[in-house]
mmCIF file of the N, C-alpha and C atoms, coordinates in Angstrom:
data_MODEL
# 
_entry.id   MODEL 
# 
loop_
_atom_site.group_PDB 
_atom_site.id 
_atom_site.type_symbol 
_atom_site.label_atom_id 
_atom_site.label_alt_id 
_atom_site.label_comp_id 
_atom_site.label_asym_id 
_atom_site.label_entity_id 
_atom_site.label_seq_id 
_atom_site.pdbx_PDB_ins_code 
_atom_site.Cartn_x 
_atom_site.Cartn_y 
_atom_site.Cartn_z 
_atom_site.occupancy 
_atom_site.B_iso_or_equiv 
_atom_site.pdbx_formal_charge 
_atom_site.auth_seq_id 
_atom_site.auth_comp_id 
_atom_site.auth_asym_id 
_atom_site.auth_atom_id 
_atom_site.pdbx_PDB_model_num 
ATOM 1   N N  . UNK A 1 1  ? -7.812  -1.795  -4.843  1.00 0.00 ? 1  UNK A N  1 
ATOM 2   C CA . UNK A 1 1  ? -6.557  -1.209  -4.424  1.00 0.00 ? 1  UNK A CA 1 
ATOM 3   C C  . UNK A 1 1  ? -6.373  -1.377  -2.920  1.00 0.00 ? 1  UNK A C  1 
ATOM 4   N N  . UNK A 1 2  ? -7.484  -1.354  -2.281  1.00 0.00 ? 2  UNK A N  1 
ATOM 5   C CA . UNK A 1 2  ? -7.141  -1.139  -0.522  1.00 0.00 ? 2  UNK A CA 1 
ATOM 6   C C  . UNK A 1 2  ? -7.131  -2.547  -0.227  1.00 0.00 ? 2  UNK A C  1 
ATOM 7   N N  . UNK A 1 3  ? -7.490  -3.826  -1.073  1.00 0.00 ? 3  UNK A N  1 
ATOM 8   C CA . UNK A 1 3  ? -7.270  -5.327  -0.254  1.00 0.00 ? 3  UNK A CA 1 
ATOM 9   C C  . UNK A 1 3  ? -5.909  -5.436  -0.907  1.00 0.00 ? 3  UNK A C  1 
ATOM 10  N N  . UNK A 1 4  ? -5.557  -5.176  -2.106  1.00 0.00 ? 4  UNK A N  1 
ATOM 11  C CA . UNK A 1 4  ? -4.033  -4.907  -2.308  1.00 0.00 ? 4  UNK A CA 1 
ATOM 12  C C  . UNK A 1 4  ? -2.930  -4.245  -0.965  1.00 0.00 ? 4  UNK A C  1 
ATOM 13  N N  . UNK A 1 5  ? -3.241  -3.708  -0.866  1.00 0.00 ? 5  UNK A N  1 
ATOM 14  C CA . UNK A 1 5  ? -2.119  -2.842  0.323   1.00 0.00 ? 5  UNK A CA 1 
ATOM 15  C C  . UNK A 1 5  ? -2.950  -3.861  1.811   1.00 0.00 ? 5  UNK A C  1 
ATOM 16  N N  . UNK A 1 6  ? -3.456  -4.355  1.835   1.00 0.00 ? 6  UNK A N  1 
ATOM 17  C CA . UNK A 1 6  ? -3.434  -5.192  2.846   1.00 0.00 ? 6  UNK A CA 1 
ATOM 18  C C  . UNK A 1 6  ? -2.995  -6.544  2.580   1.00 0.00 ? 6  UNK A C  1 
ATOM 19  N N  . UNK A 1 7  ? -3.114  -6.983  1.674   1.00 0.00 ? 7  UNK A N  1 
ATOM 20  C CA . UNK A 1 7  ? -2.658  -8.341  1.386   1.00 0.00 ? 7  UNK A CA 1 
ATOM 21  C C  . UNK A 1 7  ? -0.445  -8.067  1.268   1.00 0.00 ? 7  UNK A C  1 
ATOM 22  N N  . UNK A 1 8  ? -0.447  -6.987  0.651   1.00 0.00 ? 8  UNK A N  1 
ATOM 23  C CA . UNK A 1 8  ? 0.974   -6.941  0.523   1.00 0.00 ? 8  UNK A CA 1 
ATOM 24  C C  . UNK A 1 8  ? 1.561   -6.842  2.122   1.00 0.00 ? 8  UNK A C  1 
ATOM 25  N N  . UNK A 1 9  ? 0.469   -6.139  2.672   1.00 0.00 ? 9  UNK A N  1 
ATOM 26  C CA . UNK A 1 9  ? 1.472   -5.799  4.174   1.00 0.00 ? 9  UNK A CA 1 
ATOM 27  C C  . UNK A 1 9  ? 1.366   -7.082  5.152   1.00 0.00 ? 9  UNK A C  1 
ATOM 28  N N  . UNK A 1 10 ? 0.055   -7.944  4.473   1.00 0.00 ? 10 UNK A N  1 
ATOM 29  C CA . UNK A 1 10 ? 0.301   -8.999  5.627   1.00 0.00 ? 10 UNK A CA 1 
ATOM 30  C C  . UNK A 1 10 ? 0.805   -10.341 5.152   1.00 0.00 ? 10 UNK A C  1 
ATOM 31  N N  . UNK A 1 11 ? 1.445   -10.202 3.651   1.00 0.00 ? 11 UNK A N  1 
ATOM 32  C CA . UNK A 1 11 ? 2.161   -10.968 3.336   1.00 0.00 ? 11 UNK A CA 1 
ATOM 33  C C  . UNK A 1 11 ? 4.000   -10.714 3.806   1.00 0.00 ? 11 UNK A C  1 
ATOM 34  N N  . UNK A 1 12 ? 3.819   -9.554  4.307   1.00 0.00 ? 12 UNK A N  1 
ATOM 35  C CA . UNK A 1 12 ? 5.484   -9.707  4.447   1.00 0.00 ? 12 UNK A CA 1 
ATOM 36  C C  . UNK A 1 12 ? 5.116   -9.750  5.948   1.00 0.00 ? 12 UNK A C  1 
ATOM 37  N N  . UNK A 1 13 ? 4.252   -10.244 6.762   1.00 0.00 ? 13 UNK A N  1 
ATOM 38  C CA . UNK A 1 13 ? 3.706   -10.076 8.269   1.00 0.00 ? 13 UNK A CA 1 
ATOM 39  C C  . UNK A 1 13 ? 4.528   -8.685  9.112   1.00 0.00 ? 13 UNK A C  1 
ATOM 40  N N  . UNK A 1 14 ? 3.593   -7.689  8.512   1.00 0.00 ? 14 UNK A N  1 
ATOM 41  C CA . UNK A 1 14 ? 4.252   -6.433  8.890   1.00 0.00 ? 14 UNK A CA 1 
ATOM 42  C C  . UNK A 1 14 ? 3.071   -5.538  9.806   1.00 0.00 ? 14 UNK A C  1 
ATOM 43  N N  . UNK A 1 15 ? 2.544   -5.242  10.639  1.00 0.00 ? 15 UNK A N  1 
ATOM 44  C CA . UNK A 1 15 ? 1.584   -4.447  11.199  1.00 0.00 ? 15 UNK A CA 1 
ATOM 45  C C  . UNK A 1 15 ? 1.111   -3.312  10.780  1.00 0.00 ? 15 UNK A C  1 
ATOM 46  N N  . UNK A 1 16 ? -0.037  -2.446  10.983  1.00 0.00 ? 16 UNK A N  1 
ATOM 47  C CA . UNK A 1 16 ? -0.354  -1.288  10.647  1.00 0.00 ? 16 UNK A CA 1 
ATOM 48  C C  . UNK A 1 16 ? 0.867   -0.786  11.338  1.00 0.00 ? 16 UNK A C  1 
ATOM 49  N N  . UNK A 1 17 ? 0.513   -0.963  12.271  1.00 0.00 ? 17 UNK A N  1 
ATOM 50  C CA . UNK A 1 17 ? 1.617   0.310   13.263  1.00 0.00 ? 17 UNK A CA 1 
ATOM 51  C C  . UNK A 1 17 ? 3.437   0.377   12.722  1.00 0.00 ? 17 UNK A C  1 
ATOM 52  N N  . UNK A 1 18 ? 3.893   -0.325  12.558  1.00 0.00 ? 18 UNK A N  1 
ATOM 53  C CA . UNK A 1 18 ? 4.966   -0.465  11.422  1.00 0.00 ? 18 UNK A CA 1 
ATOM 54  C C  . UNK A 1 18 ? 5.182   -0.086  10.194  1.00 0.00 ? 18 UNK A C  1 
ATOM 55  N N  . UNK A 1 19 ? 4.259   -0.228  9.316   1.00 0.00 ? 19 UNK A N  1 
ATOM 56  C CA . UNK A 1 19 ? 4.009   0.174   8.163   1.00 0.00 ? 19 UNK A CA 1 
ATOM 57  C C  . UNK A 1 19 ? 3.879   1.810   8.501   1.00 0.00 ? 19 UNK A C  1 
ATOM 58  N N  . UNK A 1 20 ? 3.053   2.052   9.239   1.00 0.00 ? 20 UNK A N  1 
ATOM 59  C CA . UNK A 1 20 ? 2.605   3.797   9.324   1.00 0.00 ? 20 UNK A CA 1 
ATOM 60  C C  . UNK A 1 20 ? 3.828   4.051   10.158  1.00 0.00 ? 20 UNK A C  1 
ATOM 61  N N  . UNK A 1 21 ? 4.803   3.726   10.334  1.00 0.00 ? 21 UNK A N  1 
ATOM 62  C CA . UNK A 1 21 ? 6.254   4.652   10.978  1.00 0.00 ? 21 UNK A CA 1 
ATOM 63  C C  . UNK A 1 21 ? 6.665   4.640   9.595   1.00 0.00 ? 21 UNK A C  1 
ATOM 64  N N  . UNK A 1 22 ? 7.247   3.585   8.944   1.00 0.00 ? 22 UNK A N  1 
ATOM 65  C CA . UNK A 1 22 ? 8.026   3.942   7.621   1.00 0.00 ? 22 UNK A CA 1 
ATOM 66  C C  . UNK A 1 22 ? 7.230   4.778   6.613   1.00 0.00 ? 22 UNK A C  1 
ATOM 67  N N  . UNK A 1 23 ? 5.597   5.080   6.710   1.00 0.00 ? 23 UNK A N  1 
ATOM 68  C CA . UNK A 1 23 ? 5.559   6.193   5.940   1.00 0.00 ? 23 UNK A CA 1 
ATOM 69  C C  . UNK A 1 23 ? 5.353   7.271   6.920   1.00 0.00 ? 23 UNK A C  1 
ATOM 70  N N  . UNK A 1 24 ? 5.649   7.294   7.470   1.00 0.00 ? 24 UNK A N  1 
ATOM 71  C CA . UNK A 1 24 ? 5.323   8.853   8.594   1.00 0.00 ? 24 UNK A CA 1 
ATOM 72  C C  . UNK A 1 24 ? 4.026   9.225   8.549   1.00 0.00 ? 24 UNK A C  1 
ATOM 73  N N  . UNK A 1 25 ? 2.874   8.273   8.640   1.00 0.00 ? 25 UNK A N  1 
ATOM 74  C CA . UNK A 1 25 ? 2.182   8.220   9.112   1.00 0.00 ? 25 UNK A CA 1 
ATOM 75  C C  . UNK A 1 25 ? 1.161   8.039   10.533  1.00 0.00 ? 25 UNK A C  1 
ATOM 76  N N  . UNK A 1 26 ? 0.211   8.108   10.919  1.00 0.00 ? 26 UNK A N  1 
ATOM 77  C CA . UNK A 1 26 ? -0.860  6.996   12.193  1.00 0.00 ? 26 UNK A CA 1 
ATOM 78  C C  . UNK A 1 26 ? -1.048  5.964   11.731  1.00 0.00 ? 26 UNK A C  1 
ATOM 79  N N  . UNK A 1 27 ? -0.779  4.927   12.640  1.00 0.00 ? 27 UNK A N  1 
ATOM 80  C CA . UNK A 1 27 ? -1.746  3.764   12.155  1.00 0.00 ? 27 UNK A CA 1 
ATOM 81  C C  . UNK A 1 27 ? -3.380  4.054   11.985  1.00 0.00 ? 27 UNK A C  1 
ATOM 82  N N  . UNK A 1 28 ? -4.074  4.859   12.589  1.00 0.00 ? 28 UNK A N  1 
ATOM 83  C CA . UNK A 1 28 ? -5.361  5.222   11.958  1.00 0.00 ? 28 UNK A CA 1 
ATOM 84  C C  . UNK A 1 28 ? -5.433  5.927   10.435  1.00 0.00 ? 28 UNK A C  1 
ATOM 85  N N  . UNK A 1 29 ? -4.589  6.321   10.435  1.00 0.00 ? 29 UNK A N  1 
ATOM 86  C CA . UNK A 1 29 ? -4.542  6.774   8.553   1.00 0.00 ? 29 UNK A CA 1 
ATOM 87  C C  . UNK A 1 29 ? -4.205  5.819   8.161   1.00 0.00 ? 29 UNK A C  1 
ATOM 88  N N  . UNK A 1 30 ? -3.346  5.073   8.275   1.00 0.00 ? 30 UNK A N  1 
ATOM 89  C CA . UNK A 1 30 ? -2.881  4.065   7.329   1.00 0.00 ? 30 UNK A CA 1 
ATOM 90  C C  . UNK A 1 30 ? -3.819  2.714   7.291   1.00 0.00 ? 30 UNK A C  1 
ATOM 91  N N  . UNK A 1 31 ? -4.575  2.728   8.687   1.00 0.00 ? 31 UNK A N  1 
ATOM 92  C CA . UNK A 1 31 ? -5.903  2.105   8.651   1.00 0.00 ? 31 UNK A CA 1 
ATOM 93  C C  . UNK A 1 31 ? -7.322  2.827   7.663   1.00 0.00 ? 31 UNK A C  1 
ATOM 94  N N  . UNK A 1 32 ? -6.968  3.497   7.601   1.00 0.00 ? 32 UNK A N  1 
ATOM 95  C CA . UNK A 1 32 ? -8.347  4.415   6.530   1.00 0.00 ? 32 UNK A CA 1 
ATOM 96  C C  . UNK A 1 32 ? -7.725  4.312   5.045   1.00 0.00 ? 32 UNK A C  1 
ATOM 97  N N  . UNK A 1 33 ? -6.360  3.944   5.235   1.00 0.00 ? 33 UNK A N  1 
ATOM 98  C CA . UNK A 1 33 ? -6.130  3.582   3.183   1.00 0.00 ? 33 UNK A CA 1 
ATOM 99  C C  . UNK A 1 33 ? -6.625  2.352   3.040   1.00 0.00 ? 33 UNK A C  1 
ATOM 100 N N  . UNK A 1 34 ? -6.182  1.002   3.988   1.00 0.00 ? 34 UNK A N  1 
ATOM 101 C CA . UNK A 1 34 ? -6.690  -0.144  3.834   1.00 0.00 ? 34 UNK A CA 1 
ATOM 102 C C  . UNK A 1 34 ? -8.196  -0.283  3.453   1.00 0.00 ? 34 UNK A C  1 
ATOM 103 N N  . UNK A 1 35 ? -8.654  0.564   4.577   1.00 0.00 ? 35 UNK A N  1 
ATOM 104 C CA . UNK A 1 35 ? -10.292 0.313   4.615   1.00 0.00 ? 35 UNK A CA 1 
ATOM 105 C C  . UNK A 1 35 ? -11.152 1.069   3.574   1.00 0.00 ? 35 UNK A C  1 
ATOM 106 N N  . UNK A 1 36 ? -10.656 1.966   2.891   1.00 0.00 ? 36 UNK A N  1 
ATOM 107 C CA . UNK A 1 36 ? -10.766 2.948   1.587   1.00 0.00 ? 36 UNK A CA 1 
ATOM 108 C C  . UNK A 1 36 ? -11.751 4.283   2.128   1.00 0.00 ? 36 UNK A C  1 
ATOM 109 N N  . UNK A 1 37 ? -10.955 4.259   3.370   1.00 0.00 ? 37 UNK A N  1 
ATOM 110 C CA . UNK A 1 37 ? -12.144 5.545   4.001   1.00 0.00 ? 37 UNK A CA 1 
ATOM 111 C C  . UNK A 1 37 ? -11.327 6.878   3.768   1.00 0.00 ? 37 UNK A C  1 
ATOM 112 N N  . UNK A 1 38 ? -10.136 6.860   2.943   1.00 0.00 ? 38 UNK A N  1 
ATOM 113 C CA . UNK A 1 38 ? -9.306  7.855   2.693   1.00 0.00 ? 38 UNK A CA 1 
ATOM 114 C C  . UNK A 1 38 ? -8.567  7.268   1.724   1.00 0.00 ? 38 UNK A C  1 
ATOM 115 N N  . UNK A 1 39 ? -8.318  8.711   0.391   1.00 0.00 ? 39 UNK A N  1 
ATOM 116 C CA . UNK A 1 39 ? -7.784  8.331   -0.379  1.00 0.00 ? 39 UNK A CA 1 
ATOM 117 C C  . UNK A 1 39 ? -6.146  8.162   -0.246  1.00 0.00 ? 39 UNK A C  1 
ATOM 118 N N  . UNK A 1 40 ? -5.675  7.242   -1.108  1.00 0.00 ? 40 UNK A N  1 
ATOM 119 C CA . UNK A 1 40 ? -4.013  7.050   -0.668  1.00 0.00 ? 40 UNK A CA 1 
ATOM 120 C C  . UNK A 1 40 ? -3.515  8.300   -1.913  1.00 0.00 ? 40 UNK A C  1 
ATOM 121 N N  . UNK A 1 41 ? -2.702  9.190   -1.108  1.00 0.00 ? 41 UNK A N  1 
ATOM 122 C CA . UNK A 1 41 ? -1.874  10.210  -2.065  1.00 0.00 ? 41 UNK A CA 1 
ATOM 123 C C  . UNK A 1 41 ? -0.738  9.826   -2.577  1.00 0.00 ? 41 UNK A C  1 
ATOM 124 N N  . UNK A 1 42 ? -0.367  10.221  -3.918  1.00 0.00 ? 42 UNK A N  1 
ATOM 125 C CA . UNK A 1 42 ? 0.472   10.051  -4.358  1.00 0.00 ? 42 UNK A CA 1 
ATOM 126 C C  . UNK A 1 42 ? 2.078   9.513   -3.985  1.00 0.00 ? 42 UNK A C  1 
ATOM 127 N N  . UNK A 1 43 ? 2.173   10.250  -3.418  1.00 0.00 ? 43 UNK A N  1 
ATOM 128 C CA . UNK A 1 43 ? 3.796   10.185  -2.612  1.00 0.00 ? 43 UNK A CA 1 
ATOM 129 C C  . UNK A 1 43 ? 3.548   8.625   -1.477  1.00 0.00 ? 43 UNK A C  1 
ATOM 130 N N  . UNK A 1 44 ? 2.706   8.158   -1.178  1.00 0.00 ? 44 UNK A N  1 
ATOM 131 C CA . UNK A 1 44 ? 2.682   7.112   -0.229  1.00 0.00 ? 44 UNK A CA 1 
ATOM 132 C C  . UNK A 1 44 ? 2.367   5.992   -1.091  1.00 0.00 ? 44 UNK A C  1 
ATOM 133 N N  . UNK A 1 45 ? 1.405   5.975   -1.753  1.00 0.00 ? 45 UNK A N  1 
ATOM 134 C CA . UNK A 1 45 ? 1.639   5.356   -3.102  1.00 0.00 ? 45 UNK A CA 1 
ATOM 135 C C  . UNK A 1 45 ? 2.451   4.707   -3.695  1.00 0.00 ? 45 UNK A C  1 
ATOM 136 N N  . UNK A 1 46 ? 3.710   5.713   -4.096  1.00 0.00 ? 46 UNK A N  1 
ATOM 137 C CA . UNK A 1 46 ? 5.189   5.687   -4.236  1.00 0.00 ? 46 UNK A CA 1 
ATOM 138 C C  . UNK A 1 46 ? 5.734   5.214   -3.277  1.00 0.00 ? 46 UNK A C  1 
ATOM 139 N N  . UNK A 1 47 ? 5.579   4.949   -2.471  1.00 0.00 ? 47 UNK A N  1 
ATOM 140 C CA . UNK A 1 47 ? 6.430   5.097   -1.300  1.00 0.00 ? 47 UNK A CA 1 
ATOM 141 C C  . UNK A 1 47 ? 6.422   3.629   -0.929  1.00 0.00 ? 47 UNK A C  1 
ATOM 142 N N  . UNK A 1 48 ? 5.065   2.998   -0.866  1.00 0.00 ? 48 UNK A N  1 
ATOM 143 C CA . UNK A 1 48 ? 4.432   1.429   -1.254  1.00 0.00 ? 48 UNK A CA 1 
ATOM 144 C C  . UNK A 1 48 ? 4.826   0.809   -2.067  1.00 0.00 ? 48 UNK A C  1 
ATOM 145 N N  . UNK A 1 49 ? 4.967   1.420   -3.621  1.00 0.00 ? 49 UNK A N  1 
ATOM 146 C CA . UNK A 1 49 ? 5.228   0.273   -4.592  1.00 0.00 ? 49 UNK A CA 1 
ATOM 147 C C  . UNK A 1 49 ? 6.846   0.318   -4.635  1.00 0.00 ? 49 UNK A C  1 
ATOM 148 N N  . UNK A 1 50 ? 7.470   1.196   -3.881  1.00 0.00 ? 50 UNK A N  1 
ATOM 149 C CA . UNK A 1 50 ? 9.220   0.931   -3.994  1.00 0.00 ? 50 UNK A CA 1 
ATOM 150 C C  . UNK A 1 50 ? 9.224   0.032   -2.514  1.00 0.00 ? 50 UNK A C  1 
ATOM 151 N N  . UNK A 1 51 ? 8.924   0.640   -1.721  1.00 0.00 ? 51 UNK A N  1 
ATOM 152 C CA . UNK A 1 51 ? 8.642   -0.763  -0.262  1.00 0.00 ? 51 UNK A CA 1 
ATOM 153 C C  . UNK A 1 51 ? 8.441   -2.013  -0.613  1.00 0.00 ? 51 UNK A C  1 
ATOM 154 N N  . UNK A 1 52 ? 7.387   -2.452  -1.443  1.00 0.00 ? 52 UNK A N  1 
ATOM 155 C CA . UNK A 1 52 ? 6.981   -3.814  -1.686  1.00 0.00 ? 52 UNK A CA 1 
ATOM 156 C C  . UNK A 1 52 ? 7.482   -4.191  -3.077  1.00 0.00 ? 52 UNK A C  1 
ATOM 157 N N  . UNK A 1 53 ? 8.443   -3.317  -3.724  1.00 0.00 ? 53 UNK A N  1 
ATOM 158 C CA . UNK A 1 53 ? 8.915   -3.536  -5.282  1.00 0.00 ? 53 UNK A CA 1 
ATOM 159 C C  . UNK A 1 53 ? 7.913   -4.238  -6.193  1.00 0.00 ? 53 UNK A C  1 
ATOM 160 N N  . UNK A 1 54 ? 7.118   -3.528  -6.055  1.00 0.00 ? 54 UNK A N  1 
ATOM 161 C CA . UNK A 1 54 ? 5.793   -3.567  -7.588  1.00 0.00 ? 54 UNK A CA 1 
ATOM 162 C C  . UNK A 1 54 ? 5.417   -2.680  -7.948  1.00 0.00 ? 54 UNK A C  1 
ATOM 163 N N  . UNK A 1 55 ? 5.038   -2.697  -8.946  1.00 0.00 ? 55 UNK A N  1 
ATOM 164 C CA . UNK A 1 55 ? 3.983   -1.166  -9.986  1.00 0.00 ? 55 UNK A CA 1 
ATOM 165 C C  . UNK A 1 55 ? 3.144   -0.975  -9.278  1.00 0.00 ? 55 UNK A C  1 
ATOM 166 N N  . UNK A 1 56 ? 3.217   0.123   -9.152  1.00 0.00 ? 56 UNK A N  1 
ATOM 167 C CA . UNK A 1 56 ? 2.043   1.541   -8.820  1.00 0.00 ? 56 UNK A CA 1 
ATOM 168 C C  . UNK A 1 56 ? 0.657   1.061   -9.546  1.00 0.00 ? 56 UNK A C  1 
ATOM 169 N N  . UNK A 1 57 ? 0.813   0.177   -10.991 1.00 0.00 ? 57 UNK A N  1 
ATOM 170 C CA . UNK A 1 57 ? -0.233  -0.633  -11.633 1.00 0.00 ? 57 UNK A CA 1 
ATOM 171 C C  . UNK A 1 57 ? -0.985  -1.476  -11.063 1.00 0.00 ? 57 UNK A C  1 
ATOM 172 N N  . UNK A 1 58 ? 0.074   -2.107  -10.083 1.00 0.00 ? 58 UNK A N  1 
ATOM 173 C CA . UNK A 1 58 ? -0.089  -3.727  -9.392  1.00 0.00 ? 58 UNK A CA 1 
ATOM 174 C C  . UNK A 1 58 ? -0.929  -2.943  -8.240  1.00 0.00 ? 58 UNK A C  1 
ATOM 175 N N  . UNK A 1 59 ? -0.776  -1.891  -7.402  1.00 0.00 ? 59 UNK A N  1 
ATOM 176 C CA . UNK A 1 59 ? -1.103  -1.701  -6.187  1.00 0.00 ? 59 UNK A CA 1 
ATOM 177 C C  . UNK A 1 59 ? -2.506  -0.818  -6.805  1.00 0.00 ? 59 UNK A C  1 
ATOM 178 N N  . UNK A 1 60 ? -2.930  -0.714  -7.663  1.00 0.00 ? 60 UNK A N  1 
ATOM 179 C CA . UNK A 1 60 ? -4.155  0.654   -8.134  1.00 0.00 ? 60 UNK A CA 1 
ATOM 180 C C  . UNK A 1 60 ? -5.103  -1.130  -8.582  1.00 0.00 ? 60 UNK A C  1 
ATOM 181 N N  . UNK A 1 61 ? -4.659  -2.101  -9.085  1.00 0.00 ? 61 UNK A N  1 
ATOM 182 C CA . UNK A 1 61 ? -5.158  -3.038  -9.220  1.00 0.00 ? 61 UNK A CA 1 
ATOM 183 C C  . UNK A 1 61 ? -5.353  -3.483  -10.924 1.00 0.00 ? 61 UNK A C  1 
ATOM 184 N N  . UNK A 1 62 ? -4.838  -1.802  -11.573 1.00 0.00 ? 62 UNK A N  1 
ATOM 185 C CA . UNK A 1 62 ? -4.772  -2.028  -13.376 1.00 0.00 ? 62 UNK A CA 1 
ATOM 186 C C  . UNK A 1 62 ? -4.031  -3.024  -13.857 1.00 0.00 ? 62 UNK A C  1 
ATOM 187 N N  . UNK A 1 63 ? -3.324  -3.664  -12.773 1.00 0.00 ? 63 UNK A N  1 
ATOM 188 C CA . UNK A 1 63 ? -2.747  -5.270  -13.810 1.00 0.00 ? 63 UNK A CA 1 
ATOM 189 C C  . UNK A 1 63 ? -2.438  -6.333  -12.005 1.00 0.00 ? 63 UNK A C  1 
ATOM 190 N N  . UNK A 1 64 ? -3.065  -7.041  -13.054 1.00 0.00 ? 64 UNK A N  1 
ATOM 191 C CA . UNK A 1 64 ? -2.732  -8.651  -11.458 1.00 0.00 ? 64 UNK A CA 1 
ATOM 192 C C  . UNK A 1 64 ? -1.009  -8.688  -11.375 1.00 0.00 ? 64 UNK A C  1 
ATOM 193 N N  . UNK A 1 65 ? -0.147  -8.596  -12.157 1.00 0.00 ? 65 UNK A N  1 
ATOM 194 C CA . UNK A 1 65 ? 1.552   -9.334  -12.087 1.00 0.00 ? 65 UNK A CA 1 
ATOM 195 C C  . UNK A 1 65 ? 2.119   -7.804  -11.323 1.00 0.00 ? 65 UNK A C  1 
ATOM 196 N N  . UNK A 1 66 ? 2.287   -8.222  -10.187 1.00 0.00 ? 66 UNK A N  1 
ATOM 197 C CA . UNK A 1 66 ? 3.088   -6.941  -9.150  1.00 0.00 ? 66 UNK A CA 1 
ATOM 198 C C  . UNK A 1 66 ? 4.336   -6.216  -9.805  1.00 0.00 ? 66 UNK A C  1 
ATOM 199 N N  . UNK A 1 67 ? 5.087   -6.734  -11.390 1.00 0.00 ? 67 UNK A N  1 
ATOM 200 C CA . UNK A 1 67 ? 6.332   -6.450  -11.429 1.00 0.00 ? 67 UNK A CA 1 
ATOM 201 C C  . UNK A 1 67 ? 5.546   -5.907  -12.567 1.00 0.00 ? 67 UNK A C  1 
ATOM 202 N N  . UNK A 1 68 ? 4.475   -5.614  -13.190 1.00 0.00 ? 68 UNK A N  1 
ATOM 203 C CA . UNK A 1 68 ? 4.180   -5.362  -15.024 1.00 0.00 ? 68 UNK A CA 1 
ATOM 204 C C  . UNK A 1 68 ? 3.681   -3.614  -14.667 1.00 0.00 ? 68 UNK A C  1 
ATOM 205 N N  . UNK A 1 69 ? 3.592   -2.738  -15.514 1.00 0.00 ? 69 UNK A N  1 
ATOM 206 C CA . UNK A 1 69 ? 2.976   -1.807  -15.344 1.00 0.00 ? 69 UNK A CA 1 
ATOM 207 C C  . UNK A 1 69 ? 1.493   -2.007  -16.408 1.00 0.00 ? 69 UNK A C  1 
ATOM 208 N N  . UNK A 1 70 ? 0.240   -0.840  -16.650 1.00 0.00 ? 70 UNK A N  1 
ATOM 209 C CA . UNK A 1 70 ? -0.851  -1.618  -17.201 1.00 0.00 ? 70 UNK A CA 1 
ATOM 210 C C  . UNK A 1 70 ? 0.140   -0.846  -18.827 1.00 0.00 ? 70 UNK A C  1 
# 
């Protein structure tokens, strides 16, 4: 799940520090979801798979196709 949310954010070439304003986050938290040193909560989660328009499936890693749920 956490090379997922890095691969999505540096496929749209978007920064920590960017990414953590649109969730109202730190870039040090949003650096500790990448790195899996903190769990990602629900609501940001959400907040990711409507940002990058894929399943909540696609980003937890329960299915490879970003648009399928498992």
């Amino acid at each position: 799940m956490y090379k997922r949310i890095r691969d999505l954010r540096e496929d749209n070439d978007l920064t920590q520090k960017a990414l953590a304003s649109m969730l109202s986050c730190s870039q040090q938290v949003y650096s500790n979801y990448e790195l899996g040193q903190r769990d990602i909560p629900t609501d940001i989660l959400i907040k990711l798979a409507l940002f990058y328009d894929v399943s909540t499936d696609y980003i937890l890693g329960l299915c490879d196709d970003p648009k399928k749920n498992y």
